[in-house]
Structure formats: C-alpha cells, structure tokens
C-alpha positions in Angstrom: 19.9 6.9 -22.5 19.8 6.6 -18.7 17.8 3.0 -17.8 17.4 1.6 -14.6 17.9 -2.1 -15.8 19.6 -3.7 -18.6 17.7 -4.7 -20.9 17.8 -8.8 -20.6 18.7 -11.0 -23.4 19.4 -14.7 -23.4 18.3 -17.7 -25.7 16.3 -19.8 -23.9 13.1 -18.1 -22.8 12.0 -14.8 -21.6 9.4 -14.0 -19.5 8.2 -10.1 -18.1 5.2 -9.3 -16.0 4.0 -6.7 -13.4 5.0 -8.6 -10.4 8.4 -10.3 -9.8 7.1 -13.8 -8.2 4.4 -14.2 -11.5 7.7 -13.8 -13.9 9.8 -15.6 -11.8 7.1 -18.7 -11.9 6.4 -18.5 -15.3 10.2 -18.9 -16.3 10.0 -22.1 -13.6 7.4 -23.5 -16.1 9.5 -22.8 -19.2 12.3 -24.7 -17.1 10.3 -27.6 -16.5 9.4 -27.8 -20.5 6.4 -25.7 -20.9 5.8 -23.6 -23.8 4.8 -19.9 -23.5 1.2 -20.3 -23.7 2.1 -22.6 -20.0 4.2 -20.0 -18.6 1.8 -17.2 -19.0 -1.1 -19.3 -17.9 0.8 -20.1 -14.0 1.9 -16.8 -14.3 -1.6 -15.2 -14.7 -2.5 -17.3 -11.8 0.0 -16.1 -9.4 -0.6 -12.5 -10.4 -4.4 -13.4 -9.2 -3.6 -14.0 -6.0 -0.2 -11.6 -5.5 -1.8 -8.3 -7.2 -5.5 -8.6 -5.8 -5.6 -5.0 -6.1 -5.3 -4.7 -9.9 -6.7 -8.4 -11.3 -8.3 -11.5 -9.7 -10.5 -14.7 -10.8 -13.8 -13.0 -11.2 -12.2 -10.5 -14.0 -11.2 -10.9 -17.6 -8.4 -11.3 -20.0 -7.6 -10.2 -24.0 -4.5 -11.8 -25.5 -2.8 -11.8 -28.4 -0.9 -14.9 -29.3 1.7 -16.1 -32.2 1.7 -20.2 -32.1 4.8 -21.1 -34.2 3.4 -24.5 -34.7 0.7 -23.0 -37.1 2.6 -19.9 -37.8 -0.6 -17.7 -36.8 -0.9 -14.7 -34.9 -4.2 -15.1 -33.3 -7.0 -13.0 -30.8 -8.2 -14.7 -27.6 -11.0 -13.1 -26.1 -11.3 -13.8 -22.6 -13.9 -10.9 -22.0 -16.9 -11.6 -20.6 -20.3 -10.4 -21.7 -23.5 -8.9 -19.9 -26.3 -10.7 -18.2 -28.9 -11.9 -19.8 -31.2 -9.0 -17.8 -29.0 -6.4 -18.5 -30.4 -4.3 -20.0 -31.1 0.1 -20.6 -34.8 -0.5 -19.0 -33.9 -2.7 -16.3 -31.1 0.0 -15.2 -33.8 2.5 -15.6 -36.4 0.7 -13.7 -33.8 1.0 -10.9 -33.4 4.4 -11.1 -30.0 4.3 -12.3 -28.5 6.9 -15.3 -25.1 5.2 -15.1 -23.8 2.1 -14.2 -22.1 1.9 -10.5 -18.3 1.3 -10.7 -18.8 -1.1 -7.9 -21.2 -3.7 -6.3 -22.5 -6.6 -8.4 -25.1 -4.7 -10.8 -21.7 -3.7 -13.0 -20.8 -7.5 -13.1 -20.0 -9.4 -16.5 -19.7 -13.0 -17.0 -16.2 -13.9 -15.2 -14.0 -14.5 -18.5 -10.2 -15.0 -17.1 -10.6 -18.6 -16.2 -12.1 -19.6 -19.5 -9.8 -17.8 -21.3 -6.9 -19.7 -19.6 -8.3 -22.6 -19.8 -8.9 -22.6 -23.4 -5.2 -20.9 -24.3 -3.9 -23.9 -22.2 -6.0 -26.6 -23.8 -5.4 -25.5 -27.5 -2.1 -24.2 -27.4 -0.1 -25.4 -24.0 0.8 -28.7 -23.0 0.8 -28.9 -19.3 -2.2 -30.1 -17.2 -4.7 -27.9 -14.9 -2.6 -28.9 -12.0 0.7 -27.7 -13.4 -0.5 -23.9 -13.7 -2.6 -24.0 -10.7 -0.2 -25.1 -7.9 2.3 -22.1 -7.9 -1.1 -19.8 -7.2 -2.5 -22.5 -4.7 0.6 -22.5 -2.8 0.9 -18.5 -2.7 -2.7 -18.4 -1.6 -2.8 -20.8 1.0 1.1 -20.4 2.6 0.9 -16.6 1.8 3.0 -14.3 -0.2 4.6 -10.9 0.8 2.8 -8.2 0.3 3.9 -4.9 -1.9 2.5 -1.6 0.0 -0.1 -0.5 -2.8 -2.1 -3.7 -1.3 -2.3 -2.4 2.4 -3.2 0.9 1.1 -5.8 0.3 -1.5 -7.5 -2.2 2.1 -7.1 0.9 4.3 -9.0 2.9 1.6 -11.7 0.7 1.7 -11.4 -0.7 5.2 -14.6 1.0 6.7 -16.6 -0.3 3.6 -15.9 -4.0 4.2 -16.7 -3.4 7.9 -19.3 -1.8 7.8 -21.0 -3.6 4.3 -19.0 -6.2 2.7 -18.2 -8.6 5.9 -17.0 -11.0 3.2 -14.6 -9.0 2.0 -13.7 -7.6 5.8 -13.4 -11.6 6.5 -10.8 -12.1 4.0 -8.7 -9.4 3.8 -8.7 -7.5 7.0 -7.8 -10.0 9.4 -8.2 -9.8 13.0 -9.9 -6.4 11.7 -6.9 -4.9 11.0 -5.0 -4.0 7.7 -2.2 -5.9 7.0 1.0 -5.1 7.3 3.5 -4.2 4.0 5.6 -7.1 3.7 4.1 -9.5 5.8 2.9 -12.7 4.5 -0.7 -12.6 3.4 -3.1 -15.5 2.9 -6.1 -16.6 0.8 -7.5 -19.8 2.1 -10.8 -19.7 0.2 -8.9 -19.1 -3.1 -6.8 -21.9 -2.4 -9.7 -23.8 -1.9 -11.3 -23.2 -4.7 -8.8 -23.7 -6.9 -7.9 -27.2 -4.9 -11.6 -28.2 -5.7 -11.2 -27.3 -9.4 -8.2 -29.5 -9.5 -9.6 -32.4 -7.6 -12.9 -32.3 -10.2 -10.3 -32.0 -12.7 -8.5 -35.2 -12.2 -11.8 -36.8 -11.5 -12.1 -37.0 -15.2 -9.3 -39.2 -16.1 -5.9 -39.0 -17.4 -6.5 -37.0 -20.3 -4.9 -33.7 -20.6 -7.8 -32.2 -22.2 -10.4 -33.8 -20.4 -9.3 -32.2 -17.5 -9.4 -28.6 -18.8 -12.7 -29.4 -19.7 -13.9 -30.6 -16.8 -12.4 -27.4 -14.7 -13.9 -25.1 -16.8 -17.3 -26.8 -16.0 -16.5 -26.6 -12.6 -16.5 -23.0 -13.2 -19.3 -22.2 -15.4 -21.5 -24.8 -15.1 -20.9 -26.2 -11.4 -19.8 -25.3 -7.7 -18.8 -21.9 -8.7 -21.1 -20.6 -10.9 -23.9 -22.2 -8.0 -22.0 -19.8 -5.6 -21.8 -16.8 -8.1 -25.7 -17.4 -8.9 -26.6 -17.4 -5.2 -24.8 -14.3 -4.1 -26.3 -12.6 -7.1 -29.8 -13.5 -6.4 -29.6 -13.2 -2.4 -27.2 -10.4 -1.7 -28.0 -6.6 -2.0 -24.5 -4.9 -2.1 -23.9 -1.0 -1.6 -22.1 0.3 -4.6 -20.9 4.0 -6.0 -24.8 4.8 -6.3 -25.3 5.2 -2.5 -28.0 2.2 -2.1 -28.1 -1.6 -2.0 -28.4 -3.4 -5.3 -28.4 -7.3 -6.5 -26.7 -8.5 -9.0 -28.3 -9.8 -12.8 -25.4 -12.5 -13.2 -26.6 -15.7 -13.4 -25.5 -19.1 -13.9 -27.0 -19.8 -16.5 -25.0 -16.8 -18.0 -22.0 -18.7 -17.0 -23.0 -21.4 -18.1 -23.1 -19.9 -22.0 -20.6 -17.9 -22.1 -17.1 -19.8 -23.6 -13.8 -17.4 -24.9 -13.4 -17.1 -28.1 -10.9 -17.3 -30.4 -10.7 -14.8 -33.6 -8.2 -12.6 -36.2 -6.4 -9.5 -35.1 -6.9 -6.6 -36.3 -3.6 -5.2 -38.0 -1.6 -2.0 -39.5 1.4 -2.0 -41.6 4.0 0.9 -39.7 7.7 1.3 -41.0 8.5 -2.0 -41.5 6.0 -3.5 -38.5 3.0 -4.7 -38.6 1.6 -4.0 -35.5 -1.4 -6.2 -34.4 -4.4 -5.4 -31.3 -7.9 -7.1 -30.6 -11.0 -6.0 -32.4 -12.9 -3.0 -31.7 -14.8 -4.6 -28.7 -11.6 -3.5 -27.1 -10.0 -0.4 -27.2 -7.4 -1.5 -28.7 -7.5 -0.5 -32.5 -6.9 2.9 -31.0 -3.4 1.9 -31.3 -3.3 1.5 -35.0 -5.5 4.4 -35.5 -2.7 6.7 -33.6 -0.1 4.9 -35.8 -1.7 5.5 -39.1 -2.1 9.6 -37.9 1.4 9.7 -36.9 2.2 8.4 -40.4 2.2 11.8 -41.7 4.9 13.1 -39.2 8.5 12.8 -39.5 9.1 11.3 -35.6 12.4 10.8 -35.9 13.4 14.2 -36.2 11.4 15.3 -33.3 13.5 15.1 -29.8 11.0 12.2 -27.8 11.0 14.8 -24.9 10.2 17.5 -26.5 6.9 19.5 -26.9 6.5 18.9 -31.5 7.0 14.8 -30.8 4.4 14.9 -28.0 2.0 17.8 -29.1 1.7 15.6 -32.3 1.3 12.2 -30.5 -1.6 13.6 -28.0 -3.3 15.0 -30.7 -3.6 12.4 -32.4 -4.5 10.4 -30.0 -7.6 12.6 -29.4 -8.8 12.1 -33.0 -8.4 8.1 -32.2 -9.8 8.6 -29.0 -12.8 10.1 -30.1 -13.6 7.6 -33.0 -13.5 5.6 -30.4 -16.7 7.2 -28.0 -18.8 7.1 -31.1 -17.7 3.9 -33.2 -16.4 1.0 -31.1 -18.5 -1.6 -29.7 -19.0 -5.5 -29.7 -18.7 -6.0 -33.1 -20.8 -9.1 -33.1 -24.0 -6.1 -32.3 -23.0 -3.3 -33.9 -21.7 -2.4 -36.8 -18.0 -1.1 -36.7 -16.4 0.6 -39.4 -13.3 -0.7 -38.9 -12.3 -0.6 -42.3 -12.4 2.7 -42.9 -11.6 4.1 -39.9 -8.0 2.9 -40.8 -8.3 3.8 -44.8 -5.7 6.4 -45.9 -8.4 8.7 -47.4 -10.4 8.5 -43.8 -6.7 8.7 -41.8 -5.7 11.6 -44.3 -8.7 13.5 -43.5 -8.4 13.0 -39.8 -4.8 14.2 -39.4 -5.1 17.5 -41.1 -7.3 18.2 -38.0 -3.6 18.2 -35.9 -3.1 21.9 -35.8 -0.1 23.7 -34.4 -2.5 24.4 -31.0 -4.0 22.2 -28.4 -7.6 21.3 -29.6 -10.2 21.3 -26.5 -12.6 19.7 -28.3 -14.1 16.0 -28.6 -13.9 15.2 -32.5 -15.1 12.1 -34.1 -15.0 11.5 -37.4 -17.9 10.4 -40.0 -16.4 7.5 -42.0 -18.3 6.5 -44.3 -20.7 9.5 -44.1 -22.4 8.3 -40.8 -23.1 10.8 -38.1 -21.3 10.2 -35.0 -23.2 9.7 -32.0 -22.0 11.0 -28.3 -23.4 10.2 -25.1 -24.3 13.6 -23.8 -25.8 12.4 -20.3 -24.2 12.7 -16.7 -20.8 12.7 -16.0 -19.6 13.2 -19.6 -18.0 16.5 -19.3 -18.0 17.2 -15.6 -14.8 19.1 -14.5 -12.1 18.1 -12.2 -13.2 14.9 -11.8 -9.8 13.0 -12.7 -11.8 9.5 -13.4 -14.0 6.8 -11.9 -13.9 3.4 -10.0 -11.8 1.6 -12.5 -8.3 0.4 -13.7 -6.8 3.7 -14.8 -3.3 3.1 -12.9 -0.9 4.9 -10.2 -1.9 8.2 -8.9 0.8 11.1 -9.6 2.3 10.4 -6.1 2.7 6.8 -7.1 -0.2 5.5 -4.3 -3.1 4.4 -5.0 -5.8 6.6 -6.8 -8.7 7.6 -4.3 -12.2 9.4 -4.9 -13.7 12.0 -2.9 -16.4 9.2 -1.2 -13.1 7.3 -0.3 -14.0 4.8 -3.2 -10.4 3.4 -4.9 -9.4 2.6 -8.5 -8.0 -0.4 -9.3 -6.0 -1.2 -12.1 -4.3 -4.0 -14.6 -1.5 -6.3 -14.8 0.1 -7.5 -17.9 2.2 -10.4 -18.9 4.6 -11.6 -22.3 6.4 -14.3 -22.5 8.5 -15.9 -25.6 9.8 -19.6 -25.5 12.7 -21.4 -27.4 10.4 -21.9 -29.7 9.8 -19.1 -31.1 5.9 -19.1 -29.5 4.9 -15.7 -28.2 2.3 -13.9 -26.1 1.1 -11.1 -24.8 -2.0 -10.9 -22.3 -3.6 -7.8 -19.9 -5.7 -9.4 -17.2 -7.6 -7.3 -15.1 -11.2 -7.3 -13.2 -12.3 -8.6 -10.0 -10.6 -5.9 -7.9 -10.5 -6.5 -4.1 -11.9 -3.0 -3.8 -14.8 -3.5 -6.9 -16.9 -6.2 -5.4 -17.4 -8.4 -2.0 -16.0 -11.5 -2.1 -18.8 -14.6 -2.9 -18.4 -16.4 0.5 -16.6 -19.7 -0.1 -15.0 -18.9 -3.0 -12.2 -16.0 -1.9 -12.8 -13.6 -4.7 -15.2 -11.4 -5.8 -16.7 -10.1 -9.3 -15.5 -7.4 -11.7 -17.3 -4.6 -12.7 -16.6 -3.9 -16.2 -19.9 -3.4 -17.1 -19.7 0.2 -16.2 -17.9 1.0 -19.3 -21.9 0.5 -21.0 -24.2 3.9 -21.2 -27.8 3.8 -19.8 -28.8 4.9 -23.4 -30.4 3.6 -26.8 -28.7 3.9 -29.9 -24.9 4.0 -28.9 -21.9 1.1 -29.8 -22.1 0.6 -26.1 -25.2 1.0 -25.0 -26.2 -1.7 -22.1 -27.9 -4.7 -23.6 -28.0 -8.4 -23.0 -25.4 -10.9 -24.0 -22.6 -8.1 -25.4 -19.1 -7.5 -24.4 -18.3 -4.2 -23.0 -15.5 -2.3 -24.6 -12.6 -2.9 -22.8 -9.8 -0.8 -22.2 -7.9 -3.8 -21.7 -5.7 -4.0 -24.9 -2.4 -6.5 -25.4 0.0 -5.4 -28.1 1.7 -7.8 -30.7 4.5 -6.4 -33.1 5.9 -8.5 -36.1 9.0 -7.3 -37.8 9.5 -8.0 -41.9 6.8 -10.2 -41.3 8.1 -12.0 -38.3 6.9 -12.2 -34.7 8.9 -10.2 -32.8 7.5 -8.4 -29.6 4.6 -8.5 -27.6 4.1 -5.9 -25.1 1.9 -3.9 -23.1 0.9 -2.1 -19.6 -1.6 -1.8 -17.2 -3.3 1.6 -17.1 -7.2 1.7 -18.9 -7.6 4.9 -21.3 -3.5 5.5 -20.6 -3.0 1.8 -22.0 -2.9 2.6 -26.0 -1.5 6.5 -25.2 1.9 4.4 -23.1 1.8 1.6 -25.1 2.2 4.1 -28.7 4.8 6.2 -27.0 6.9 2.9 -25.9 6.6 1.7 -29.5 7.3 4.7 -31.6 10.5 5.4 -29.1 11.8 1.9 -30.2 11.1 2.0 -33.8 11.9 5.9 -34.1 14.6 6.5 -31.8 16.3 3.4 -31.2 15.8 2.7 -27.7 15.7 -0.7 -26.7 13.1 -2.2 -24.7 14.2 -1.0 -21.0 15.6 3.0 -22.6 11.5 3.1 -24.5 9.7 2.0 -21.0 12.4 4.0 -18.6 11.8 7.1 -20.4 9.6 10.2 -19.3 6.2 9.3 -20.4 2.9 11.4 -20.6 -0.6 11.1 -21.1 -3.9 13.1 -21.9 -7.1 12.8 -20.3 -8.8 15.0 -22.8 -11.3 12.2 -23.8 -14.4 10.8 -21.7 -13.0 8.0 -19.2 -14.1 4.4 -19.5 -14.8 4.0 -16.0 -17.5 5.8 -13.8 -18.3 8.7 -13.3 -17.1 8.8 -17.0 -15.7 12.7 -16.3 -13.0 14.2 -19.1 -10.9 17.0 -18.9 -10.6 18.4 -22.1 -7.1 19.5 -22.9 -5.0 18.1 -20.0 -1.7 16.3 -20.7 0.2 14.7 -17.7 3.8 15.0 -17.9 6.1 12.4 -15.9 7.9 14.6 -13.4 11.5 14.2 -15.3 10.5 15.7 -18.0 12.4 19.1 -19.2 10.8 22.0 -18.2 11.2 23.9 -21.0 9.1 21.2 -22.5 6.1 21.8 -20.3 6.4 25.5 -21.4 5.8 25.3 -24.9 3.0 22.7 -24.3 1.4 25.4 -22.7 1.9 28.0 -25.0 0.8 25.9 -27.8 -2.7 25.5 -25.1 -2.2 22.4 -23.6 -3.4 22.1 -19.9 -0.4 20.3 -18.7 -0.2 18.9 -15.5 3.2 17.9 -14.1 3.2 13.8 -12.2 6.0 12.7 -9.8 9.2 11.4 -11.3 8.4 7.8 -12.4 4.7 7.8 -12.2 3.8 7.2 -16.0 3.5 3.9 -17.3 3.9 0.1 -16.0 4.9 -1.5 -19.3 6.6 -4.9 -20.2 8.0 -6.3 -23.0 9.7 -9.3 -24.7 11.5 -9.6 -28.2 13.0 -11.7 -30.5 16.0 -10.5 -32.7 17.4 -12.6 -35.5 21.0 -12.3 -35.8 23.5 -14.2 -38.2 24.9 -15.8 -35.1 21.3 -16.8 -33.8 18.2 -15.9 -32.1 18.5 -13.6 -29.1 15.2 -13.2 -26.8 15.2 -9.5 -25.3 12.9 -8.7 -22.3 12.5 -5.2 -19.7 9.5 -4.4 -17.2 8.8 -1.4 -15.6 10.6 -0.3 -12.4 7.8 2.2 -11.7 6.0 0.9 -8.6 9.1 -1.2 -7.9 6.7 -4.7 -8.9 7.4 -5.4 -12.3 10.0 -7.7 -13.3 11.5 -9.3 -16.4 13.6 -12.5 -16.1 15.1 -14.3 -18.7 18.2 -16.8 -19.7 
C-alpha cells in the first residue's frame, strides 16, 4: 500500500494534529515532563491561533480521554449550550425559520477554554502559563501562514470592510489580505491570553488555584464583560440578510462549566470502540459498526464498489437515526439503548439492499414514531451544504456559497505519553469567517447553534440552556480491553463516514495508521447537513479522485449519484497507537498529508 509517510513509531511519546507547529509544541511539552492531557492542551492553543480558519477561542471542544492513573476511559464535554433567550419564539419573533450560520444570534456559550481548563486541572500537571505561552508567542510574534488562511480572508474580505470593521481590523491589515507564508499576528489574542495569565498568578502559587482563577477570568470576568457587551450593543449582518444582536450573555457564561461523563461504547472484532453521547454525533460511529457487523469486510476489496456500497448505506440508516433521535440527552430522551440492540441493528441492516436507497429512513426503536423536520432547506437540491465545518472543497480550497459566505471547518489532536495516558480531542467553532471579532479580545464567537430547528417537538429543537448536537466527534479505540488508539478528523457530517472507513481499513485490511488515512476515501451527502441552509442530496457519494474507475461505474449502476473529488481531497484524519509487543511498548502515530498541514511527530 502506497503511503506518503511512514507511519511513526517510537517509545517515548507521540503526538499528531492538523497543523505541524501545534504537534510539534505539544511533543515540546511531553519533552519538558508533561503528560498528554498537557501536550494536547498547548497544542489546542496553538492550533487557536495558527488555524483561525477551522477553530478559535470562542468555539468548543469534545474529548475522549484514557487517564492511566485511574484506568478510565472518560467523556469531556467542552460544548457549550444555548442562551438563556434562546429560544423557538424568540427566533420567531424575529422572523427567522432557521438559524443564521453566522453573526452572533447562532452563538453558544464559548466551551473550548473551560474544557481545557478543566482537562488540565483534573488530569495534567502543568500550570496555565505552561500551555498558554507557545500560543501567546505565535500570536503576538506571528506565525507563517498556510494558503487556505488568505483565501478563506479574501472570501470574506468585502464583509469585514464593509460590516465587521473588527474583524477587517484584525485580519486584513493595512486593508489588504495577507500574504501566504508571511508572518501573521494576533495582538489582541495575545493580550488576552497575557491578561488571563497575569489574573492567574494573581492567585497564588497553587497549581489549581490558578486554573480556577483563569477560568473566572473567562466566564465570570473581563471576557465574559466584553462578550456580554458586544452581544447586547452590536447588531451584526449574518446569512439572513439583516442586522441581528446576539442572546449570549454573561450571565450564561457565567453558569455554564464542562463536564465530565461515561462514553458511550460498542464491542467490534476484538475492539471496543468508544464516542461521546448522543448530544454529539458521534454514536453514529457505533451505530455504522454494529450494521456493518453483518458483512464479511474483509473479503470485500476497500476500493471497490460491495465494501463501499455497504458502508454508505449503512451509514444512511445511522445517519437518519440520527435527524430524528439525537439530542442533549440531559432534555430529551435518547434511546440510546436500543438504537444499538442487536434485534433493533438486525432490523435496520436488512434495509441494505443490493441498490442505492434515495430515501431518508429512520428507524422506530422502541415503537416510537420518528419525527423529521420538514421545513426550509431540508431537501433543497444542489445545495452542497451551509456555513459550517464540513471540510476541503473537491479542489482542495476553501468551500464557498453562492452569497460569497465560506465554510469553515475543524481541527483535531491525539496524543499518547510514556505513560500510557491517551487522548483524543476535535476543537472547532469560532471561525474567523462565522463571527466579528469582540473588540479587545482578538476572536470572535462560534455559531454552532445553527445545528438547532426553529420547531417544537424535535431532539433539537431551539430551547434555552441545551447543547446543540454537534458534529464534532473524537474517536477512542481499546484493543482486548486495552487503550490503544485515539483518532479522528476534521470534517462535520464527513467526520463519522472518514473516521469508520479509516477504522475498518485497519481492523479489516491491515493497513497501519498512515496506509488507512492515505487511502482513497469517500463520502455521502445523502442525509440533511448539520449546518445552514441544512440542504441534502439524496443519493450522492463523493469519491476521492484516485479511486478506480471501474469502481465509480458499478456505484452507478447499483444507483448511486457518484460524484468524482480531486486526488487527495477526502479526509484530514490523525491518529496515535499503542502496540504491546514481547519486547515492549511501541507508540505508532500518522496525520493526514491532505492539505499539506497535518503533521504527526513522535520519538
């Protein structure tokens, strides 16, 4: 199998992310003595200020963690949840029928900070300063910039001029674009981030103390004050044509805290492969896994058209359980349960015919009716997707609508220490082309609120206090009961569809870790997208350009709409391991080459 890396192995730590200079400083912070849960918390930091296209500080972050020091894989939820005046009548009262993809009325409660803050505090061992200095001194020195940044500021570039000056202040200089490869700087990040710090240390020499008080700097002090204010004082144009203000307030902030909770988890030849709860997207994963069950995989060629006929429909049977089941599990009920109970699964996967199905098919577990939104946007055709995450476009630039409004997209990170401790995170949100930047602090909101429908009665219907479901979705594998590999990708309804394919190439086919994520990859976009307009395209698979073209032609015979992509356009995936030998642990780590950003590094 062709790769374009090796795959790396060493002993001492691994660490892979979507952007080299992240990887690079999380292995620093290994090197200096930090654990994992350190190194992926400078790491996340970096990749705010070097990938402001696809995450920064006003976004939000799932992980899923294994601490070998109480030998527990665990969930952190570092997703934020709606104002406290969000709600289906106050979006109504404004005229609204779907949440705008950007602005501030799509904001949630900022959840990346808190959710580093508390994986550093309860599972690191490094102090605020430690994982904040690497990103303060990118921010404020600069950092070379990869092209996809100048192009998604050149999309966009009349918007901030014209309507968000903030935003026109920070990252079109001079009022021009930057150039590709020229160093770029954040002075109001850095500033922020130095005032966090300096309130930090303000509270003493204890290590925890200090987390604490940066994370009431955030939620409870100078920025949630600056967050409030914009809110309150700032109408913003966003994807609906007018001017709105936000509902985010700081009191909001201010009661919001990540939490910590138990994976959800399916037993797969030998794995047990773990994903966040259904407030994400993520139990997709297993859901696909449990289908594909039934199917002998490793006699199927992993380019040919039976392995990935079988996979996409399955995945549209997931997919569809989840537009009518998952929601914030803490408001609605979720039948988890069943929807991964052989009887349910067995019933489910004698839908997978030998044809393409066009259709949108949830099940009824349980005996419950599903429930669909039926409203604008849901079905409209050739619309590829909305303002969101969704990832690359097939010619590898950044994905544009028709109004000129830009996508954004996700980064991912995984890291394994000596120790054996192990994580895998996806943070995403506060795009530089989702929101203006909130003067004085050097980063603006996210907008995942837009995954909510302006309607009653639905497991995400808009509503106060709830998180919205996510496509961000880490992956965690353990081996005979061991940790063993977390993994992931950017990418937002592609994330479980890449993420399934890299797996069941590695467990079926025996690719390593570089071969699974090298290898043509596909996708479908059969199912409603997350993001706004919320369009699907029933019965469209995307096949990376390298694929064989005989392939393509029995997808279409069997009544697939298959779209071809550019060579290396599918998937930006990372992942570590850790392989047991009779001579000793080796740690095993690849990144995608796709983009030419990601990087692994490990010794």
């Amino acid at each position: 199998m062709f790769t374009t890396r090796p795959e790396l192995r060493g002993t001492f730590g691994v660490v892979a992310s979507t952007h080299w200079l992240a990887s690079a400083v999380g292995m620093s912070i290994l090197e200096r003595g930090g654990n994992a849960f350190d190194a992926a918390t400078a790491t996340a930091f970096v990749l705010q200020v070097v990938e402001p296209h696809l995450n920064g500080p006003g976004g939000e972050v799932p992980m899923l963690l294994w601490s070998q020091k109480a030998r527990r894989l665990e969930a952190l939820c570092g997703q934020g949840v709606t104002p406290e005046a969000a709600s289906v009548a106050k979006y109504r009262e404004l005229g609204l029928d779907m949440v705008p993809g950007t602005g501030l009325l799509a904001a949630t409660v900022p959840g990346a900070f808190g959710g580093w803050m508390r994986l550093l505090r309860d599972y690191g061992t490094m102090r605020p300063a430690d994982v904040l200095t690497p990103a303060i001194a990118y921010a404020a020195n600069g950092y070379p910039l990869v092209f996809r940044i100048p192009a998604a500021i050149e999309m966009v570039k009349e918007l901030f001029l014209r309507d968000w000056p903030s935003s026109a202040a920070v990252y079109l200089p001079g009022g021009n674009v930057p150039e590709t490869g020229r160093l770029f700087r954040n002075p109001g990040l850095a500033a922020t981030y130095r005032r966090i710090l300096a309130e930090a240390e303000a509270a003493g020499g204890d290590r925890e103390a200090q987390i604490e008080a940066a994370r009431r700097a955030w939620y409870q002090g100078f920025v949630a004050e600056a967050i409030d204010r914009f809110c309150r004082n700032e109408a913003v144009l966003d994807t609906s044509g007018r001017r709105h203000k936000g509902l985010l307030t700081g009191d909001d902030m201010a009661r919001w805290e990540a939490t910590v909770e138990a994976p959800l988890t399916y037993d797969y030849h030998g794995y047990t492969v773990a994903k966040c709860g259904p407030w994400s997207q993520g139990p997709i994963l297993l859901q696909q896994l449990a289908l594909l069950k039934g199917f002998d995989l490793a006699a199927m060629d992993p380019l040919g058209a039976p392995f990935i006929h079988t996979v996409v429909e399955c995945a549209k049977l997931a997919f569809a359980d989840r537009e009518a089941w998952f929601g914030d599990p803490d408001f609605v009920d979720v039948p988890m349960g069943t929807l991964l109970a052989d009887a349910y699964i067995d019933g489910r996967r004698r839908l997978v015919g030998d044809t393409a199905s066009h259709e949108l098919r949830p099940g009824s577990p349980d005996g419950r009716s599903p429930r669909l939104f039926a409203g604008p946007g849901h079905v409209a055709a050739g619309v590829t997707a909305g303002i969101g995450e969704p990832t690359m476009s097939r010619a590898g630039e950044a994905l544009v609508l028709a109004n000129g409004e830009q996508r954004g997209d996700t980064c991912h990170v995984d890291v394994i220490d000596r120790w054996g401790n192990m994580i895998s995170a996806t943070p995403s949100g506060g795009w530089l082309q989702s929101s203006p930047v909130i003067p004085g602090l050097g980063f603006g909101l996210n907008t995942r609120a837009q995954m909510f429908w302006i309607a009653d009665g639905l497991p995400t219907s808009m509503a106060p206090g709830r998180r919205p479901r996510t496509t961000l979705s880490p992956s965690f594998a353990l081996k005979d009961g061991e940790p063993y590999m977390p993994f992931g990708t950017p990418g937002g309804d592609q994330q479980d569809q890449w993420s399934t394919i890299f797996f069941l190439r590695h467990v079926h086919h025996g690719m390593n870790l570089q071969e699974a994520i090298d290898a043509p990859s596909f996708h479908t976009e059969h199912m409603p997208s997350s993001f706004y307009p919320r369009a699907a395209r029933p019965g469209v698979v995307v096949l990376e350009g390298r694929m064989p073209a005989e392939t393509a032609a029995e997808l279409r015979r069997r009544g697939h709409k298959v779209e071809i992509g550019e060579p290396w356009s599918e998937g930006r995936l990372s992942a570590c391991a850790l392989e047991r030998t009779a001579e000793g642990t080796i740690l095993k780590a690849a990144a995608n080459p796709r983009g030419m950003q990601g990087y692994a590094i490990g010794r």
